[in-house]
C-alpha positions in Angstrom: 0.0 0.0 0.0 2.8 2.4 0.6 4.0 1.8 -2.5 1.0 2.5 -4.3 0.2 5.4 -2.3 3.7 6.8 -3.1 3.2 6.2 -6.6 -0.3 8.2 -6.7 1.5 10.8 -5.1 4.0 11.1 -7.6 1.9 10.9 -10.7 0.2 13.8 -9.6 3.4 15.9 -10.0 3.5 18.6 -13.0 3.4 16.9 -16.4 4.0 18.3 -19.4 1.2 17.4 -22.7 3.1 18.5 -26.2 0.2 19.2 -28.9 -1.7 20.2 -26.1 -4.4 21.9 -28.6 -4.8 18.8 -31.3 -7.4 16.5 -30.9 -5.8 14.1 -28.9 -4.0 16.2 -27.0 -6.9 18.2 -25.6 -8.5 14.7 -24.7 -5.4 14.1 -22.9 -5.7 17.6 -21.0 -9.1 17.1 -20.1 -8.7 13.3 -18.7 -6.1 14.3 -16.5 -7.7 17.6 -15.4 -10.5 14.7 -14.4 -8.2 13.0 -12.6 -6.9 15.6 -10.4 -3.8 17.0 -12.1 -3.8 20.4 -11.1 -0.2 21.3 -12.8 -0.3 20.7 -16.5 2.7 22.6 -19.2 0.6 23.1 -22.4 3.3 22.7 -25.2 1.5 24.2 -28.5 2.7 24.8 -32.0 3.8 28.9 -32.2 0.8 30.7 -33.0 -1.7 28.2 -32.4 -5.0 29.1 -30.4 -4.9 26.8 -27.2 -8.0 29.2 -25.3 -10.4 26.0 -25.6 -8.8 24.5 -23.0 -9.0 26.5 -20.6 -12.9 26.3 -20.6 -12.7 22.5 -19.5 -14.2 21.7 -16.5 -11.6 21.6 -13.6 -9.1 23.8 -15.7 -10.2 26.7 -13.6 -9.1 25.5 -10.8 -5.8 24.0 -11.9 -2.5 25.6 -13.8 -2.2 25.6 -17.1 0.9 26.8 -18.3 0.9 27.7 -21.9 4.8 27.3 -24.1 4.7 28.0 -28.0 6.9 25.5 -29.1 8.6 24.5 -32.2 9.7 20.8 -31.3 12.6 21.3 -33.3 13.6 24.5 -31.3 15.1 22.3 -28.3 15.3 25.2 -26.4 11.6 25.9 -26.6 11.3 22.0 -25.7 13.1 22.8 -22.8 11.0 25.2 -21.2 8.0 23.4 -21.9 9.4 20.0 -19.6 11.7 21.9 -17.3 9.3 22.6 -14.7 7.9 18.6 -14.2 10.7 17.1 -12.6 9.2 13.8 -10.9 6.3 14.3 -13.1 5.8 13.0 -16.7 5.5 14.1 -20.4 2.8 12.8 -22.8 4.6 13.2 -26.1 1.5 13.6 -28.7 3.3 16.5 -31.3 3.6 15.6 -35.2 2.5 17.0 -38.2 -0.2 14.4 -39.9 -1.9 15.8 -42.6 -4.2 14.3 -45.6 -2.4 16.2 -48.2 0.5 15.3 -49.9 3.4 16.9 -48.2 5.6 18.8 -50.9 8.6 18.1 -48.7 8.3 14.9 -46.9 11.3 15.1 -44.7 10.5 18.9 -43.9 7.2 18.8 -43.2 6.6 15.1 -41.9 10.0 13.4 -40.8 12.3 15.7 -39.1 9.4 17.3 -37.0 8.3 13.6 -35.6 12.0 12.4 -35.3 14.2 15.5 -34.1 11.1 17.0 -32.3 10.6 13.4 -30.4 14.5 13.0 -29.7 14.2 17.1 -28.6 11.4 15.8 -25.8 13.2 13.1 -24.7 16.7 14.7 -24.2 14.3 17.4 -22.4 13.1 14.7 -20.0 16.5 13.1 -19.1 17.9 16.7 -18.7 15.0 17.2 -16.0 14.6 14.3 -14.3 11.2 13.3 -16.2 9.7 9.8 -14.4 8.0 8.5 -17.1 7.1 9.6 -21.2 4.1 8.2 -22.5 4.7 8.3 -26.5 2.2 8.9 -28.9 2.9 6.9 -31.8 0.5 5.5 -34.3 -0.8 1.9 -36.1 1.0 3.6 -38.6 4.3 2.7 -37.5 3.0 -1.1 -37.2 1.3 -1.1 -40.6 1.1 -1.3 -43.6 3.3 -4.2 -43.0 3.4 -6.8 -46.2 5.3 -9.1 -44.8 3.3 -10.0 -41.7 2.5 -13.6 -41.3 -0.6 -14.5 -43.1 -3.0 -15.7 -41.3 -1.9 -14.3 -38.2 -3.5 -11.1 -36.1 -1.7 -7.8 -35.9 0.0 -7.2 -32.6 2.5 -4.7 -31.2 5.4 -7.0 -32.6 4.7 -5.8 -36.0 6.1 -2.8 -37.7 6.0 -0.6 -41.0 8.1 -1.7 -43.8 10.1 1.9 -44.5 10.8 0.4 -47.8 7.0 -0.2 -48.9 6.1 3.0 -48.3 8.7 5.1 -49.4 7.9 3.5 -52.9 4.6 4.3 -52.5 5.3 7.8 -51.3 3.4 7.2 -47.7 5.0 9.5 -45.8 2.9 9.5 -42.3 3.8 6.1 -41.8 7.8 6.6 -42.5 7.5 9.5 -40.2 5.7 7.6 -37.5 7.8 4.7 -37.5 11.4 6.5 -37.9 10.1 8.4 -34.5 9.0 5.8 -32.6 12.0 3.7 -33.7 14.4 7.1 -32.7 12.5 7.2 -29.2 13.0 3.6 -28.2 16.8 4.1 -29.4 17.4 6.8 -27.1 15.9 5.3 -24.3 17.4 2.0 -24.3 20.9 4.3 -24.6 19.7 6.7 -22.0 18.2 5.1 -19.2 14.6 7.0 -19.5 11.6 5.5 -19.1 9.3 5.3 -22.2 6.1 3.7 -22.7 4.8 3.7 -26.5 0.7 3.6 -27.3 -0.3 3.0 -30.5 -3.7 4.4 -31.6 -6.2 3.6 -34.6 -8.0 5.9 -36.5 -9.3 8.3 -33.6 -13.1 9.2 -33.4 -15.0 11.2 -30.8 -15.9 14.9 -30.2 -13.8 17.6 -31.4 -12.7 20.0 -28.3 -10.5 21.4 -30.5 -12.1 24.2 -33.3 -10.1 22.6 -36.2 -10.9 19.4 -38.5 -8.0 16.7 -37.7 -6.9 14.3 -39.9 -8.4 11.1 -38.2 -11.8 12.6 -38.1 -11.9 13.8 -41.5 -11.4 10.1 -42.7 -15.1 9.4 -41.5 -15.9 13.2 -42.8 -15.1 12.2 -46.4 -16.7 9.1 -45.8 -19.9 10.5 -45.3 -19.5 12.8 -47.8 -19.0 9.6 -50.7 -15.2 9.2 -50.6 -14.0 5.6 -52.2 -10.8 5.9 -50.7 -10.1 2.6 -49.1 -7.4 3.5 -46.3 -5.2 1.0 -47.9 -2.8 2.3 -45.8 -3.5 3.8 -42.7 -6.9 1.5 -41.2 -6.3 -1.4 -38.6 -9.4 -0.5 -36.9 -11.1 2.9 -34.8 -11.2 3.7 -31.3 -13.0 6.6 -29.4 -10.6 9.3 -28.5 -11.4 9.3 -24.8 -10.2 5.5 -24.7 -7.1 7.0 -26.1 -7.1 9.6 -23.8 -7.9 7.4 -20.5 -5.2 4.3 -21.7 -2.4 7.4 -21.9 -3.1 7.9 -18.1 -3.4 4.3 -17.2 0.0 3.4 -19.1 1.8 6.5 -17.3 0.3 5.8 -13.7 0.7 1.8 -13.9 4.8 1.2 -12.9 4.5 -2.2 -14.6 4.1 -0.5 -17.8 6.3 -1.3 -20.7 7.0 -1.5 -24.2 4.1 -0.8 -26.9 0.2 -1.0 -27.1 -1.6 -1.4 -29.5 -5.1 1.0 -28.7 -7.7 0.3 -30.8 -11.9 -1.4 -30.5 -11.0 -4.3 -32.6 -9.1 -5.0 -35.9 -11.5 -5.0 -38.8 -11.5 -4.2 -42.4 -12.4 -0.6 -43.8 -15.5 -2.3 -45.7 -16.7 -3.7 -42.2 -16.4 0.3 -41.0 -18.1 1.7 -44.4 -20.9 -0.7 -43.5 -21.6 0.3 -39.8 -21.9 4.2 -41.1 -24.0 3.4 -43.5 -26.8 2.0 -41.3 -26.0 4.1 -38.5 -26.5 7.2 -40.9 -28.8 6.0 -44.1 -29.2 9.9 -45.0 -25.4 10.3 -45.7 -24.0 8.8 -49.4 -21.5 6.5 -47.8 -20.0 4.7 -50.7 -20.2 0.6 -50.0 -16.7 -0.8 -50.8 -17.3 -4.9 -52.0 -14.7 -7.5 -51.1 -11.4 -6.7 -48.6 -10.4 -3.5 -48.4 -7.1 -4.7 -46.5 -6.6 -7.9 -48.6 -5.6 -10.7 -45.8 -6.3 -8.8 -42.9 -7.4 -10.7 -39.7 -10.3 -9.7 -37.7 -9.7 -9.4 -33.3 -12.4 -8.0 -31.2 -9.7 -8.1 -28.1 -6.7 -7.1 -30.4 -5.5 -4.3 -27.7 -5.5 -7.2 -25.2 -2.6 -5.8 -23.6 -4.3 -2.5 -22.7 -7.7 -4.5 -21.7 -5.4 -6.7 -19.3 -4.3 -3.2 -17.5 -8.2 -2.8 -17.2 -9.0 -0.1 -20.0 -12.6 -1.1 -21.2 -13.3 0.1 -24.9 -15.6 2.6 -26.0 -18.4 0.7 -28.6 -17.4 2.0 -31.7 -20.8 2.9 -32.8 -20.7 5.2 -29.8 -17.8 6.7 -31.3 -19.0 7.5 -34.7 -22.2 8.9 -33.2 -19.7 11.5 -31.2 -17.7 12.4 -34.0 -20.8 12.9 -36.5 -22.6 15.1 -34.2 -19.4 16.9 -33.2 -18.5 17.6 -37.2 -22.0 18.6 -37.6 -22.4 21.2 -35.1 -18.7 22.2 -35.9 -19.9 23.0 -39.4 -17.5 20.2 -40.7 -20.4 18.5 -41.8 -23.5 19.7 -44.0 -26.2 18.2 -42.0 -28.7 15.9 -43.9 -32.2 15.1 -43.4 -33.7 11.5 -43.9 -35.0 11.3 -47.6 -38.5 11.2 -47.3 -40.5 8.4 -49.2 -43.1 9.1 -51.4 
């Protein structure tokens, strides 16, 4: 018990949340607001509006500390993470975007690696306890060379190779970090944890349109696009949020975790809108959309084992549809009536 109770005691130390303002991240800043963090450094791209968080509940009463950062500015990085010694950083930052970068290794790579190797050198420097690093199912697929037959699990990772000849530069980018971060920490004795989210759904706290929600944005709106690349499955934002905290506050803690509601094809997805939301022209995809994958209710088992209990997806999608509508994201449509 005194182990536990010193551990409590120490996870409620200053942490630090980079990409404070993203979609994620505010999810992040309002779970641990929740949970009685009353410290929290609010790292945020320069010039970026972070004022929505500061009308979360509990936020009032608690410091938020606001750093315009540049994560390749280590400096800025600095300042952001000097002040939660003891405490912990929730490393969320990097550019993901559904456009075609013009300069991959501008825009996408050195951001996700140099910014991540910025934060962790930040943490050693200050005597950080734990990171909790937000990496992707993009730096565990697409993955061609995966056993057939055999479910996804944390073991797998992106093949650089397959991508770069495809010109998929989220999942190089994802994958070169995370790789970077468990490099550095294995060579400097600091204490990472990895998550690995699916496509994220839920409300939008944030004013913007991010990149996971727009993929069931477009979807409603007709788009074919089969996410080839980039689908293992979807999981609400708040389970994100919550398994973040659970893998920072649980000691035992280690390695990677997969954090999604299942593995299951894009088609399967496509299929559950469409019935769920009739008046929207969601296009029906026929066959596999990610040819050989294998379907796992309990794929995240290692999360569920910690005692993280999932979100129903449909729960989700009704969150993020309602969120994009009243966001303006998404034209609202009224049932066709029959005649």
């Amino acid at each position: 018990m005194a182990d536990q109770s010193a551990t409590a005691a120490a996870a409620k130390k200053p942490v630090c949340v980079t990409g404070a303002n993203g979609f994620i991240g505010s999810w992040i800043v309002k779970t641990l607001l929740e949970n009685g963090y009353t410290t929290i450094h609010l790292s945020v791209f320069p010039g970026s509006d972070p004022s929505h968080l500061f009308s979360l509940p509990a936020a009032a009463a608690a410091s938020l500390v606001v750093h315009q950062v540049d994560l390749l500015d280590a400096a800025a990085v600095d300042r952001a993470v000097e002040g939660c010694a003891g405490g912990g950083v929730f490393h969320v930052a990097s550019p993901c975007t559904l456009d075609d970068p013009v300069d991959p290794q501008a825009e996408l790579v050195d951001p996700a690696v140099k910014g991540t190797l910025n934060v962790l050198a930040a943490a050693k420097k200050f005597g950080v306890r734990r990171v909790v690093l937000t990496s992707s199912i993009s730096a565990m697929v697409p993955n061609p060379g995966w056993t057939r037959g055999k479910v996804f699990d944390e073991s797998s990772w992106t093949d650089l190779d397959y991508c770069t000849s495809r010109q998929k530069w989220y999942p190089v980018s994802k994958t070169l970090a995370e790789k970077a971060a468990w490099d550095f920490a294995s060579k400097n004795d600091v204490d990472v944890v990895a998550i690995n989210p699916a496509t994220c759904l839920g409300q939008l706290l944030q004013p913007g349109l991010n990149a996971s929600c727009a993929v069931l944005q477009q979807l409603l709106q007709g788009s074919k696009d089969t996410q080839e690349y980039h689908w293992l499955g979807a999981v609400h934002v708040k389970d994100v949020a919550k398994a973040q905290l659970l893998l920072y506050e649980t000691p035992s803690a280690t390695g990677r975790y997969l954090c999604t509601n299942g593995i299951y094809q894009f088609a399967e997805f496509a299929d559950k809108i469409s019935k769920l939301f009739p008046q929207y022209p969601v296009h029906r995809f026929r066959g596999e959309t990610q040819p050989g994958l294998v379907s796992c209710k309990d794929a995240a088992r290692r999360l569920i084992d910690l005692g993280l209990v999932f979100t129903p997806v449909e729960d989700a999608v009704r969150d993020t549809v309602l969120s994009l509508e009243a966001k303006g994201f998404l034209a609202q449509q009224k049932p066709s009536s029959s005649t």
